[in-house]
C-alpha positions in Angstrom: 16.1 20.0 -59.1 17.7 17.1 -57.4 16.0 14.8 -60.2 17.5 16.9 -62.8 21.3 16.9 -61.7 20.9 13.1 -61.2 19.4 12.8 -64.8 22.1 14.8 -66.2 24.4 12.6 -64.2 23.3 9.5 -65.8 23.0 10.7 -69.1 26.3 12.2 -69.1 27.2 9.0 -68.0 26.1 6.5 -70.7 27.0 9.8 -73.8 30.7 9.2 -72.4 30.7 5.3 -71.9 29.5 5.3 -75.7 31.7 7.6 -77.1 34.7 5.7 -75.8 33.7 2.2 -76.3 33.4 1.8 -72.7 29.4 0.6 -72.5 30.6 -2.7 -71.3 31.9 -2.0 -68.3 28.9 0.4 -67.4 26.5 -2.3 -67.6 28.6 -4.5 -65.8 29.1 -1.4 -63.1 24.8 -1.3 -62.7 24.3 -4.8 -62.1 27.0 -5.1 -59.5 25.7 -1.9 -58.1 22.6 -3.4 -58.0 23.7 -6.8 -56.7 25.5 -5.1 -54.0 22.6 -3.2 -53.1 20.6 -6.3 -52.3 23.2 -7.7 -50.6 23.4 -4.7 -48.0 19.9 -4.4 -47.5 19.6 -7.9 -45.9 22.6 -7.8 -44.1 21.5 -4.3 -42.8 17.8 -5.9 -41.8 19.5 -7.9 -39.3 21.0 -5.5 -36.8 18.2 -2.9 -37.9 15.2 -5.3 -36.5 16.9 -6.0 -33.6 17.9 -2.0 -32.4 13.8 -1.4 -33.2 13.3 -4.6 -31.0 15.6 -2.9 -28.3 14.0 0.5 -28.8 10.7 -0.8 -28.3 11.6 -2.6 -25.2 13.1 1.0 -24.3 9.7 2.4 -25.2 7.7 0.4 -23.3 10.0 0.7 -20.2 9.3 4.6 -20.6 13.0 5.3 -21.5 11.8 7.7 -24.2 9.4 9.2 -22.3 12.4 10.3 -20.2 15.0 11.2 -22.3 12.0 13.5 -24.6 11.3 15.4 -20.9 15.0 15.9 -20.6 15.3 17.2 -24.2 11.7 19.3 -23.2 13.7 22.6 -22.2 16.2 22.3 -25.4 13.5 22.1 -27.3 11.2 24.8 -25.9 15.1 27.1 -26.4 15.3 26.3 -30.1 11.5 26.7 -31.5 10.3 29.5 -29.1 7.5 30.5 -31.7 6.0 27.1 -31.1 2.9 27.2 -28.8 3.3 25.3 -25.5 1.8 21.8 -25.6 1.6 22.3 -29.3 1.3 18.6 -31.4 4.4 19.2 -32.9 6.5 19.6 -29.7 6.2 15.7 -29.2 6.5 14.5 -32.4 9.6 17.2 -32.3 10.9 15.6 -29.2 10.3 11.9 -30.8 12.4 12.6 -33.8 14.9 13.9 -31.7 15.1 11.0 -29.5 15.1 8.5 -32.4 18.2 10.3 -34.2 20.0 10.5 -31.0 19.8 6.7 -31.0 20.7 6.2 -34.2 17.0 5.0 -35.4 17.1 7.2 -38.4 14.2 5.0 -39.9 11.9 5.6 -37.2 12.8 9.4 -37.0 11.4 9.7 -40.1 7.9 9.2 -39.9 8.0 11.8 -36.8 10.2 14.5 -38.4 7.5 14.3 -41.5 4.3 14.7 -38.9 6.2 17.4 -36.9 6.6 19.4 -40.4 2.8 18.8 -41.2 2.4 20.2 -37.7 4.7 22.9 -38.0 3.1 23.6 -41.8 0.2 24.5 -39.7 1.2 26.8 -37.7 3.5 28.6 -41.0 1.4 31.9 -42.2 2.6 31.6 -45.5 2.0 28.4 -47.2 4.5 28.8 -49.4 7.5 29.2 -47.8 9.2 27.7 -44.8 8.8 29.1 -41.2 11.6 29.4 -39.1 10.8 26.3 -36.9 10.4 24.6 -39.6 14.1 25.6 -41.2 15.1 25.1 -37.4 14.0 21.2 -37.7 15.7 20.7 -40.5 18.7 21.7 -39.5 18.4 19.6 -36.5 17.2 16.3 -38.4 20.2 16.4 -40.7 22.8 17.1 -38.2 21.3 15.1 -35.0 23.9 14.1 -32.0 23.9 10.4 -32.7 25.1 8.3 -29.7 24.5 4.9 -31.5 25.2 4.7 -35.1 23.4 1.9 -35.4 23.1 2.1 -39.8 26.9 2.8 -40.1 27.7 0.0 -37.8 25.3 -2.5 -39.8 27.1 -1.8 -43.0 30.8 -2.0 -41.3 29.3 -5.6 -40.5 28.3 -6.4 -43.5 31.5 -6.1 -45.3 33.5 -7.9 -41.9 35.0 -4.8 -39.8 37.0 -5.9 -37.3 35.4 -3.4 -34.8 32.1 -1.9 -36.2 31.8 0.0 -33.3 35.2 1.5 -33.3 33.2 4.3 -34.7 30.7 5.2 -31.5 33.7 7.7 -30.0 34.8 10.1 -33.5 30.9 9.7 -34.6 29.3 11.2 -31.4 32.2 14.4 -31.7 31.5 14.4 -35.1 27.5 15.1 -34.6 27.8 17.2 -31.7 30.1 19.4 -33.4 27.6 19.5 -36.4 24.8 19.9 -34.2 26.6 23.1 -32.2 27.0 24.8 -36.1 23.7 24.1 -37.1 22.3 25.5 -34.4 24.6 28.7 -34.6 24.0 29.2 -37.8 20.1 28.6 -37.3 20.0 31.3 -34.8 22.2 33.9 -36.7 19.5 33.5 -39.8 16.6 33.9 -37.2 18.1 37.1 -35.8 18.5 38.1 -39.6 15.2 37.4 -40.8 13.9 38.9 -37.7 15.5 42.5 -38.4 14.2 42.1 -42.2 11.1 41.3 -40.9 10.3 43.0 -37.8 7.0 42.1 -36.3 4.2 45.3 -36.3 2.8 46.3 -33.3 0.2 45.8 -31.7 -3.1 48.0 -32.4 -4.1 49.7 -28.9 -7.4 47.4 -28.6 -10.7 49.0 -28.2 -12.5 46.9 -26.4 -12.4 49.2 -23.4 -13.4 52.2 -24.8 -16.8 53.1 -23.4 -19.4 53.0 -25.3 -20.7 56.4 -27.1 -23.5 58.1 -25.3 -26.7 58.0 -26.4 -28.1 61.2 -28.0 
């Protein structure tokens, strides 16, 4: 669906730029576009291969061991339908700790693994669980202590402070974060009275066995 508003974007676009005479300037407008694309890309590669070099050095110093065990008990709060010492905790508590650092990039790979973990666990195939929605929610609206991606492109085009933004960003996510997570749990007590789970059939394994004739 995305695809097709985009499309129609374009489209719309160019119809326009044609029926006023204005073509000119909207093939000018794409290669700039595109020129300035480049041109943010390498100055973002920069500061992005040296926060992966400090997260490594983090990683290998255990630092996100540590800050997954502290986000353990969050974590075990907002998926409760999650088995313990499921695959998808960690890689849930990875992509955590990457967006709370700012490493969107490597959050990725580990929010995409905890999904195919979580699509596991979903009963029907075809439409998302309620962890999964839960992730989701969390992924796009992480508590982000170090911007590092907006800070790159503040850089790029010469901010005087590029981390002037650290302070308004972190009250920014965490105030996203909070409502995400409010409105997660408001939609999981709704779908939970829809769809109340059936009890359990009394089990007859300890029912004697009938006598023989």
């Amino acid at each position: 669906m995305v695809n097709i508003i985009w499309l129609f974007f374009l489209v719309a676009g160019f119809v326009v730029a044609m029926i006023t005479g204005r073509i000119d300037e909207v093939t000018k407008a794409v290669f700039t576009g595109a020129e300035t694309g480049v041109t943010v890309c390498f100055g973002l590669i920069s500061v992005m291969v040296f926060w992966l070099g400090i997260m490594r050095i983090a990683e290998d110093a255990g630092l996100l061991d540590k800050i997954a065990k502290l986000l353990s008990p969050i974590v075990r709060f907002l998926f409760p339908d999650v088995p313990k010492n499921h695959p998808a905790l960690g890689y849930i508590m990875s992509n955590m700790s990457a967006n709370i650092l700012g490493l969107g990039n490597a959050a990725t790979p580990m929010g995409i693994k905890a999904m195919q973990e979580l699509q596991k666990l979903n009963p029907d195939k075809e439409t998302a669980s309620p962890a999964m929605c839960t992730l989701l929610a969390l992924n796009t609206s992480s508590i982000t202590i170090i911007p590092t991606t907006l800070i790159a492109i503040r850089m790029n085009y010469g901010s005087a402070n590029p981390a002037e933004i650290v302070g308004t960003t972190l009250i920014a996510t965490i105030i996203a974060t909070a409502g995400a997570i409010l409105i997660d749990r408001w939609y999981r007590n709704r779908y939970a009275r829809l769809h109340p789970i059936p009890p359990i059939p009394p089990s007859t394994s300890n029912r004697s066995a009938p006598k023989a004739l």
